[in-house]
C-alpha positions as CSV (number, residue, x, y, z in Angstrom):
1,X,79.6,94.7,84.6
2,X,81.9,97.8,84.8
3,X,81.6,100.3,87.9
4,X,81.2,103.1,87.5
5,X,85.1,104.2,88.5
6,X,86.0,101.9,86.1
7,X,84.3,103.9,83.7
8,X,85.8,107.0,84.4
9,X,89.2,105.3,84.3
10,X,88.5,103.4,81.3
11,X,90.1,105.5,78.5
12,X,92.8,106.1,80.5
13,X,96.4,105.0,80.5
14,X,97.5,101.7,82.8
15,X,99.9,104.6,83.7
16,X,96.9,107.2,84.9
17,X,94.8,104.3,86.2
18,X,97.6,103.7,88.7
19,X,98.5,106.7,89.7
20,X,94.8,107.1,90.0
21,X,94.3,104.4,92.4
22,X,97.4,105.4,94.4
23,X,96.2,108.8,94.9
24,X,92.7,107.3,96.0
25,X,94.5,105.1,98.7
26,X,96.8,108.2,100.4
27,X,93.1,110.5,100.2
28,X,91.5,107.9,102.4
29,X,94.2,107.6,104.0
30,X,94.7,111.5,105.0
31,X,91.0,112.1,105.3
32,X,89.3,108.2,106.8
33,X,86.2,109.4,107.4
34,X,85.6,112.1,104.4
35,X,82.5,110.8,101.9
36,X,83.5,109.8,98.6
37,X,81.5,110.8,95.5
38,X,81.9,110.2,91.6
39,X,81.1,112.9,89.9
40,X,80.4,110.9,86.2
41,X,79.4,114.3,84.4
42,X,82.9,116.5,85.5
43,X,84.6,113.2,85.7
44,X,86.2,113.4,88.7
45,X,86.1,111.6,92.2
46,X,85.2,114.2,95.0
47,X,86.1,113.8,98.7
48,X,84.4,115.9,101.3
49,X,82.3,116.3,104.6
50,X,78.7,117.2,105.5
51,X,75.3,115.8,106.1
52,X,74.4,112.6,103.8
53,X,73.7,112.8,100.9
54,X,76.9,113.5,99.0
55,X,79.7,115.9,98.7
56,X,78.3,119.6,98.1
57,X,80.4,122.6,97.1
58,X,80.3,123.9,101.0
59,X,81.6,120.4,102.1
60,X,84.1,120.1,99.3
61,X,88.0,118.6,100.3
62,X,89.6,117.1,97.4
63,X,89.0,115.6,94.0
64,X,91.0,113.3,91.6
65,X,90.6,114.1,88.2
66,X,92.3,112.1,85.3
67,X,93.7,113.4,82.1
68,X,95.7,112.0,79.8
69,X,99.7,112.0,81.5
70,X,98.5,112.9,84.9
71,X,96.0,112.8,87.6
72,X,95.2,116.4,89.3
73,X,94.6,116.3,92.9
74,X,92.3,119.8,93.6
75,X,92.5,121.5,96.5
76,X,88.9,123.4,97.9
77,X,91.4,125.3,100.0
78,X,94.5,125.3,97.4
79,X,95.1,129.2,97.0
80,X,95.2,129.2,100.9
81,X,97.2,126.4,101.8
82,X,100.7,126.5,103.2
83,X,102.6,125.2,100.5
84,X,106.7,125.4,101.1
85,X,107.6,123.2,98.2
86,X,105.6,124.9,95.7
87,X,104.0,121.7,94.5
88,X,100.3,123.1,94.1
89,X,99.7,125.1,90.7
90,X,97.1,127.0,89.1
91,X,95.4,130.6,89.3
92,X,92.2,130.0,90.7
93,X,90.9,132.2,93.9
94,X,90.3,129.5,96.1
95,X,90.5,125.9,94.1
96,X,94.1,124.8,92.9
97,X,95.7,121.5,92.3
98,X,98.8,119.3,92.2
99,X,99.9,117.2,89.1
100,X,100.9,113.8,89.5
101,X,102.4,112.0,86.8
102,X,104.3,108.8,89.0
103,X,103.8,106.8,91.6
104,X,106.5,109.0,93.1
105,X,104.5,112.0,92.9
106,X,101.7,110.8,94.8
107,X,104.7,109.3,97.7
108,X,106.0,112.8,97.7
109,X,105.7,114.4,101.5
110,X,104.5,117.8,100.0
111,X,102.0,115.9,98.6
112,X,100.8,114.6,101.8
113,X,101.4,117.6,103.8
114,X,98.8,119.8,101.8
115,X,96.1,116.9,101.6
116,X,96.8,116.7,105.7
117,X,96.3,120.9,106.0
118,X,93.1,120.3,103.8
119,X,91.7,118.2,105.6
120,X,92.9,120.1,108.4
121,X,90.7,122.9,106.9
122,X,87.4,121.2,105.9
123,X,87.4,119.3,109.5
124,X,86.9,122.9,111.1
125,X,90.7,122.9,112.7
C-alpha cells in the first residue's frame, strides 16, 4: 500500500525524494511540536499551529513542496523575515520561499535560521 507521502513523492526524482525527506527531518526538528498536514490537492506538506483539526491558513508555518530539481521550503512569514544571506526568493506580500536543490542546501545555517525566526513568528514570540 503506498502512503500517501509516498504518493506525492512518487514522480519525483531519488534526488527530490531526498532532499524532501531531509527538509522534513530539520522542520520537525526547528518546529517539534508544529502539526503536520498533506495537502494531496496543492501537493505540498504544510507545517503549522492551532486547534486540531489541521493546519489553516491563520496557523500556517511552513510547507515543502516538490518540483522537478528542487524542493521549495515557503515561508507564511517570508517577506518579513530577517534574512542576511539572501537565501529566501520570490515576490509575494507575505508568503516566500527557499530552493533547495542538495542535501547541502537544506544543511545550510541560513536555512535553519529563517525556519527558527518562523517558527519564532507563528509560536507568538
Amino acid at each position: 500500500m503506498v502512503s500517501d507521502l509516498d504518493a506525492l513523492l512518487e514522480r519525483h526524482s531519488p534526488a527530490v525524494r531526498e532532499v524532501f525527506v531531509a527538509l522534513r527531518a530539520l522542520v520537525r526538528e526547528v518546529l517539534p511540536d508544529a502539526v503536520e498536514q498533506l495537502d494531496m490537492p496543492d501537493r505540498l506538506l504544510a507545517f503549522g499551529f492551532g486547534p486540531p483539526g489541521g493546519v489553516r491558513m491563520s496557523g500556517f508555518a511552513v510547507g515543502l513542496i516538490p518540483h522537478a530539481a528542487h524542493v521549495n521550503v515557503q515561508l507564511a512569514d517570508g517577506a518579513l523575515l530577517p534574512d542576511p544571506e539572501r537565501v529566501v526568493e520570490g515576490t509575494g506580500k507575505r508568503i516566500r520561499h527557499v530552493k533547495c536543490r542538495s542535501l547541502q542546501d537544506v544543511a545550510a545555517p541560513a536555512l535553519r535560521a529563517v525556519l527558527e525566526e518562523q517558527a519564532s513568528r507563528r509560536r507568538g514570540g
